[in-house]
GUSELO-297421 format. One record per residue (C-alpha): x, y, z; residue in one letter. Coordinates in steps of 0.25 Angstrom, whole numbers, plus 5000, padded with zeros to 4 digits. Layout:
% GUSELO-297421
XYZA ...
***
This chain:
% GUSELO-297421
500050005000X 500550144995X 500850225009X 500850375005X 501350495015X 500050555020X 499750675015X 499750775025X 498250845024X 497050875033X 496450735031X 496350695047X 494950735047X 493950635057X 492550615050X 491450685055X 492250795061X 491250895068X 490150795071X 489650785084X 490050845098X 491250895103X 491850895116X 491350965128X 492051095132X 492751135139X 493851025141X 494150985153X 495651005158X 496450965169X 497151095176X 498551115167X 499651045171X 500550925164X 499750785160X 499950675171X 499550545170X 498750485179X 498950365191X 498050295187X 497550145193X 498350045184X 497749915179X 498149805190X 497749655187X 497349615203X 497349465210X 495849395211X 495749285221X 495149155221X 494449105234X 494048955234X 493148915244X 492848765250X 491548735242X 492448745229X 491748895225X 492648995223X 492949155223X 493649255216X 494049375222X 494649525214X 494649635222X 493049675227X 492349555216X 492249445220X 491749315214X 491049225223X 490649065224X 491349025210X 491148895206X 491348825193X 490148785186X 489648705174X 488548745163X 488048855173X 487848765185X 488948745197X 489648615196X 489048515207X 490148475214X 490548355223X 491948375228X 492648485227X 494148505230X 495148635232X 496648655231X 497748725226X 498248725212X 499448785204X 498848915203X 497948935213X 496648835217X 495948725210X 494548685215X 494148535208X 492848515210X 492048345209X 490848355200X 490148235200X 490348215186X 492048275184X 492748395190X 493048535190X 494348585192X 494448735194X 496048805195X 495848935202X 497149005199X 498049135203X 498849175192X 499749285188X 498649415186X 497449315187X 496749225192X 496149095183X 495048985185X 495548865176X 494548735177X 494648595172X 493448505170X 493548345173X 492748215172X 491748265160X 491448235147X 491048365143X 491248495145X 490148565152X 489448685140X 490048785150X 491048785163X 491248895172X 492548875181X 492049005189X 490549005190X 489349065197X 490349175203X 489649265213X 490049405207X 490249515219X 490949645219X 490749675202X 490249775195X 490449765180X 490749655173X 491249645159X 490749545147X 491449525135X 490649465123X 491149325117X 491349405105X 491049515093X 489849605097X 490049565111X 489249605121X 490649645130X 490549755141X 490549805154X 489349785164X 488749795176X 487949695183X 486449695180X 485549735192X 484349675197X 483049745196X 481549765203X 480749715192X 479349635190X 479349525179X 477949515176X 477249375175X 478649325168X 479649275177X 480849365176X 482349395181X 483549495178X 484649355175X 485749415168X 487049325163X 488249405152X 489349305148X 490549355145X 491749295138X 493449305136X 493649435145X 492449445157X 492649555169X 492149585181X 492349725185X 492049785201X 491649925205X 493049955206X 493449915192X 494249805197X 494049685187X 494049535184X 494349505171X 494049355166X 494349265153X 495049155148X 496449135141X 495949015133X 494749015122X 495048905112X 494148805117X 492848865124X 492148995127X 492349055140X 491349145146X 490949215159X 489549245164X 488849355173X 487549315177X 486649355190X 485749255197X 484649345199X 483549325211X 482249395213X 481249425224X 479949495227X 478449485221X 478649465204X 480149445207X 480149605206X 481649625214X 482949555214X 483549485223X 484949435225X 485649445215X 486949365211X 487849395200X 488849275196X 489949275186X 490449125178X 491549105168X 491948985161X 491948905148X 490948855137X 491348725136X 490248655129X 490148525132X 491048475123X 491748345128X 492848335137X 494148255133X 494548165144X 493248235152X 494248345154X 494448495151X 495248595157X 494648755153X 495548865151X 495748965165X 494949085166X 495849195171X 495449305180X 496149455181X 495749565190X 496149715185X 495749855191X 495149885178X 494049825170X 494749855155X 496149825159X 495749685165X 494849635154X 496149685145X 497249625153X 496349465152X 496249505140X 497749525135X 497749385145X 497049315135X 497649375123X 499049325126X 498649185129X 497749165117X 498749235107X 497749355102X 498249405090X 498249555095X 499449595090X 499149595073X 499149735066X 497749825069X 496649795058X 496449925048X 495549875038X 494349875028X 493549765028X 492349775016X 491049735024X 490549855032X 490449925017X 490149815007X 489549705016X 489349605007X 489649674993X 491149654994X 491749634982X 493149644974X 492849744965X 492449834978X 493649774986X 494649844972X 493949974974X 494249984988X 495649934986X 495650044974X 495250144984X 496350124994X 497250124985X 496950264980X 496750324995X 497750414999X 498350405012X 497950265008X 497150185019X 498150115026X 497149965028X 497749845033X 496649755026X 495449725016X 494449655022X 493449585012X 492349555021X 490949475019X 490249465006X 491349384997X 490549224998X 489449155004X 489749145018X 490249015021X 490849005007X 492149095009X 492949054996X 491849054988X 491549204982X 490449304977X 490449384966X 490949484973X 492349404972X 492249344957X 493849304959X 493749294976X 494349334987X 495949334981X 495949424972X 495349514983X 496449474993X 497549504981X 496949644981X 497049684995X 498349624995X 498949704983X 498449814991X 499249795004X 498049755011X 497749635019X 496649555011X 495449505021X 494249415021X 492949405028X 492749255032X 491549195042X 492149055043X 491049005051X 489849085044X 489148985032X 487949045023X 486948945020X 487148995005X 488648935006X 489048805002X 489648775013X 488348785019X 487648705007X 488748595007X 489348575022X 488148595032X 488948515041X 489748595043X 488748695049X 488448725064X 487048645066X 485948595077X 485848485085X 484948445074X 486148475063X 485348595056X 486348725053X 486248825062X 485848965058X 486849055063X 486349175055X 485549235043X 486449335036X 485649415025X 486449335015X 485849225021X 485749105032X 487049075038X 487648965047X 488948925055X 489948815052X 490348715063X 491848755064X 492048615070X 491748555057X 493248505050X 492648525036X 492148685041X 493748695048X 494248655034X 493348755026X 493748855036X 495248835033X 495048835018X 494448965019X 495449025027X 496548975020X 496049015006X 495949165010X 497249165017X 497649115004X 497149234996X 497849305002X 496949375014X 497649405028X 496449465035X 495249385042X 494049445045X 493049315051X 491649335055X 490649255062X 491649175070X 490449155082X 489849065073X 490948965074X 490748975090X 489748865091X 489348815104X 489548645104X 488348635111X 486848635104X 487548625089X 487948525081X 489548535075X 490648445070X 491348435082X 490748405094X 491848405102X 492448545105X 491848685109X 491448785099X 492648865103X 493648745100X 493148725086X 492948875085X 494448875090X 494848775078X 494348865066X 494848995072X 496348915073X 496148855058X 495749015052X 496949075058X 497848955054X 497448985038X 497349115039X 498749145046X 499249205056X 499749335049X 498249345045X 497249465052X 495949375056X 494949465062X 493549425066X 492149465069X 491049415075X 491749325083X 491949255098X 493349335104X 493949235116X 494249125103X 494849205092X 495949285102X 497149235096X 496649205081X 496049355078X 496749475075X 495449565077X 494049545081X 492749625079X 492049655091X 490749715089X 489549725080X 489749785064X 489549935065X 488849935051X 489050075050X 488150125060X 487950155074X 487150045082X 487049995095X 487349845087X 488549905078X 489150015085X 488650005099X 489049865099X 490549895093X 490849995103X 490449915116X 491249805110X 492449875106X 492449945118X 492249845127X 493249735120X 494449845120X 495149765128X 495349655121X 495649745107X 497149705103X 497049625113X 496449495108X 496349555093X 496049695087X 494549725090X 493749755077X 492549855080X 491949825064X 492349925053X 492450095054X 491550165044X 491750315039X 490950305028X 489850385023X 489250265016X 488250175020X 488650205035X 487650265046X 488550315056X 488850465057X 490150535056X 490350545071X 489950395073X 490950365062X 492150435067X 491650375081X 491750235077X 493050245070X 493850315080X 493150195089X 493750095082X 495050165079X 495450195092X 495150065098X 496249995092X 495749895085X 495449845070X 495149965063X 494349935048X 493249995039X 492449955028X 492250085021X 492550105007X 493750205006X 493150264994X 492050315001X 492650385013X 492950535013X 494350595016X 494050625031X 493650465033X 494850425025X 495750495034X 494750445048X 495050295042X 496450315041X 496650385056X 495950255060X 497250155056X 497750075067X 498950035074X 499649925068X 499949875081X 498649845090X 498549945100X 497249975108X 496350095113X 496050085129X 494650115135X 494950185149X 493650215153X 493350065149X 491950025158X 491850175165X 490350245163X 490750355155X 489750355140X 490650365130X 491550265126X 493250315128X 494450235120X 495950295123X 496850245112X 498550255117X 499550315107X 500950305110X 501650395098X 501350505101X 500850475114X 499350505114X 498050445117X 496650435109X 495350455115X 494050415110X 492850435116X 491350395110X 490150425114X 489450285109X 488150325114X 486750375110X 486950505116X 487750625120X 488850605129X 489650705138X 490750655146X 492050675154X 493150595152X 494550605163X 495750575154X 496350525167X 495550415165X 495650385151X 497150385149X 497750405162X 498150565160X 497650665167X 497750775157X 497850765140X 498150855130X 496650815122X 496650835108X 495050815102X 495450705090X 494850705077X 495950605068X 496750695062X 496550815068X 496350855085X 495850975093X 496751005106X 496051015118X 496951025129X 497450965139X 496250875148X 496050805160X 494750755156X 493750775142X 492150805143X 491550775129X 490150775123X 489950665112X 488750645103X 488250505102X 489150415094X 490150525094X 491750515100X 492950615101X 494250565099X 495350635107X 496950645108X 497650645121X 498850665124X 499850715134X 500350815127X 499950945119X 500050855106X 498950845097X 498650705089X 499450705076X 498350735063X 498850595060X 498650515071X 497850385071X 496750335081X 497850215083X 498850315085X 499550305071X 500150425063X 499550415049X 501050485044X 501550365049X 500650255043X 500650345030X 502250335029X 
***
């Protein structure tokens, strides 16, 4: 690709310059005086405690939360138990308890920064569906908790216990149960912020999950108040009744950290389970164009050369890492087979792009089968089916009904090779896979090939057999997809709902919960993907302030940045937005200070270090008008910056700060500059931190 010197003009211009609010004046200012940094409480991980007591129960004790009369338990129930004995092991206390049919062995152990619960199960032919080492827990002394989703769209967050109501039922019996599952990272938070962070280090063989759930009570004429209330906490393993081998099983551990602060402690679990599983975290950020968002399904080669033409005549050129040809080539099912949209194939196209300097990519479903396919008319064995061997629906796509093939199958694992292998051969280096969920198949209720593993060990098997073919220099990101089993295979993961070019409570709303609240694992386990920015004018319903908004959202984070817009159709000012969006090569995260506080507005600070500055977003994602104070003490540990009001390219110097009131419309943010000296952000400087004079040279 041509690199020409760029040209030195007034083209750092944001889009939508003008719309919407500005901040509140005056500013507020600390009295004059040099910036100091402030002492801060630093992140400390604490020690938790376990207590055993005689009747086999157990506690665990960090700081004021306490969780009281654990005990393991089997399919929701407490194991009955006939003998149960206690004593020391390597790293702590093991408690084995006599079933009358097997045993339970728990390890309670102390280790280095954490405690674990590890258990092995004996004398049984099968695995029970699910196993809860740490069960019916008594929860005292928590205020929050925090549930991470099993995957894209989530629902991930930070709560607060539900509370018990007054309230009549009618003629119909009624209650206020409530139960939230939470997988691979679940916390616990107290009053004080001091947190339990909990999750395992191992996810090639079953799903682990954690539960919240109440045992509600009621009393009074028409059940109308509530009574005690107890609020229990279980986590453990969907095992899934598959057989035992030598009626043994020994599950992974669970490990449990205790922080000082919620984010810190869900991050430092999480940078746990990244080193042991191997994430792929370290591969160069994502700053692509993938054809979907704009063209759907009406992708073709003759569109892909006009948009290859059109690259190749922009100037500065756009600096794209990769050309991502999305859904709409073939029948889903039948991924070597093409529509006329592709008379010569997929080849040709990957030639293209490579010519070009470009990575080539493809779109790929490997689990998704169109009953329009032929692999659908010929090989309906090898589709997910009943108890009573009829197919199951798993959706009906405008383009038709659509099913999900058994990944247990050896004649689906070979097809799914073939494919892989064939566009590794053309020449594509970039992966975008969709509908992974629908090869994560319960083993219970279904029929499949193979009877005998979990849905997560067969699930395991075609994730291992996709990178193997596509190799490990290859970029694989994935939507639509469970997280705890692709850490270590991904590079990127999408996280949230499309946006579909408009704001919606589905698209956007759910994009910036989910992004905001799976930060800390961004560049952690993979690069997060929030779906593509669009600064069209074309076939988009957002506004100029909720464009802007969204793509300073996803610049900042850290993340995969890409878009589907047509560069042919974007004006000068959106050109030159796109190209103040470019990434880091190297991964390298924003930070969310005022992660779980009670402030409106969402607030994401991303860290330069040449020249050494700070980026500061906030974004009013709500459906009103929001004013608000913000202490920069507590946002990046400085009791006074030099603020500079930031639009890409160009920046307003508004003195030197302790602390910023801001009026925002709905859907509107301000982007700001800090630093601790009197230096204004270069007219250059990216949202990652980049000079565009260097990327240019």
């Amino acid at each position: 690709m041509t690199k020409n010197t760029i040209e030195r003009r007034n083209f750092l211009k944001l889009v939508g310059t003008g719309i919407g609010s500005l901040l509140t004046l005056p500013y507020y200012s600390s009295a004059l005086g040099e910036t100091s940094t402030v002492n801060r409480n630093r992140f400390k991980i604490g020690k938790p405690q376990w207590i055993l007591h005689n009747d086999g129960t157990f506690d665990l004790i960090a700081g004021s939360m306490h969780l009281r009369n654990c005990r393991p338990t089997i399919d929701g129930q407490s194991i009955f138990v006939r003998n149960t004995f206690m004593g020391d092991s390597p790293k702590g206390k093991r408690i084995i308890y006599e079933l009358d049919r097997g045993f339970v062995m728990l390890d309670l152990k102390i280790n280095s920064g954490s405690i674990s619960i590890g258990a092995e199960l004996s004398g049984m032919s099968r695995a029970p569906y699910w196993f809860c080492p740490l069960g019916e827990a008594v929860v005292n002394g928590v205020k929050q908790y925090f549930k991470q989703g099993q995957g894209f769209g989530g629902p991930s967050g930070l709560y607060e216990f539900q509370e018990p109501s007054a309230q009549e039922f009618g003629n119909q019996p009624g209650e206020q149960a409530w139960a939230y599952d939470s997988y691979l990272v679940t916390g616990l938070i107290s009053a004080e912020q001091e947190t339990l962070a909990i999750g395992t280090y191992e996810h090639s063989d079953f799903i682990q999950k954690s539960t919240f759930y109440n045992r509600p009570h009621r009393r009074g004429l028409s059940d109308r108040y509530p009574d005690v209330e107890q609020i229990l906490f279980e986590t453990g393993f969907v095992t899934e009744n598959i057989p035992l081998k030598d009626d043994f099983i020994k599950l992974p551990d669970i490990y449990i950290f205790f922080g000082n602060k919620p984010y810190e402690t869900l991050q430092h679990l999480a940078w746990n389970i990244s080193e042991q599983m191997g994430a792929r975290k370290d591969t160069k950020t994502s700053y692509h164009w993938d054809s979907f968002n704009e063209f759907e399904h009406d992708f073709s080669h003759e569109k892909l050369t006009e948009l290859l033409t059109t690259l190749d005549t922009i100037d500065p050129p756009i600096m794209l890492d990769t050309i991502l040809i999305n859904d709409g080539y073939c029948v889903h099912g039948d991924w070597l087979d093409y529509t006329d949209n592709w008379p010569r194939g997929l080849e040709p196209a990957a030639r293209d792009i490579f010519q070009r300097q470009y990575r080539a990519g493809v779109w790929i479903a490997p689990f998704m089968v169109s009953e329009e396919s032929k692999i659908f008319k010929r090989h309906k064995n090898w589709l997910i089916r009943d108890l009573n061997g009829e197919p199951i629906l798993e959706w009906e796509f405008p383009e038709g009904k659509h099913y999900a093939l058994d990944g247990s199958h050896p004649d689906v694992q070979r097809y799914i090779q073939k494919v892989f292998r064939a566009y590794r051969k053309m020449g594509f280096t970039f992966y975008k896979t969709d509908f992974m969920d629908w090869g994560l198949k319960p083993t219970v209720g279904i029929d499949r090939y193979d009877k005998t593993k979990s849905s997560v060990q067969i699930f395991t098997e075609v994730l291992n057999i996709i990178r193997e073919e596509i190799g490990a220099g290859s970029f694989w990101i994935t939507g639509t997809a469970p997280y705890a089993h692709m850490i270590g295979y991904v590079d990127a993961m999408r996280v949230a709902n499309s946006l579909n070019c408009q704001w919606t409570e589905q698209g956007v709303g759910n994009m910036l919960q989910e992004s905001y609240n799976t930060q800390y694992f961004n560049n952690v386990f993979w690069q997060n993907d929030l779906d593509v920015i669009s600064l069209r004018n074309e076939n988009c319903q957002l506004t100029a302030t909720e464009k802007t908004s969204l793509a300073n959202w996803i610049g900042i984070m850290g993340g995969v940045v890409s878009t589907s817009d047509r560069f042919s159709t974007l004006t000068d000012e959106q050109l030159d937005l796109w190209r103040l969006l470019i990434p880091q090569e190297r991964p390298q995260s924003a930070t969310l200070p005022l992660w779980g506080d009670n402030h409106q507005c969402k607030l994401v600070l991303r860290r330069y270090r040449s020249p050494r500055g700070w980026g500061l977003l906030i974004l009013n994602d709500t459906e009103q008008t929001v004013t608000e104070t913000f202490v920069f003490s507590e946002i990046n540990e400085e009791n006074n910056n030099w603020v500079y009001e930031w639009k890409l390219g160009e920046s307003v110097d508004l003195g030197n700060l302790s602390q910023i009131t801001l009026t925002l419309q709905k859907h509107e943010s301000k982007l700001f500059y800090l630093t601790n000296g009197n230096d204004a952000p270069s007219e250059d400087l990216t949202i990652s931190g980049l000079r565009l004079k260097k990327v240019y040279r």
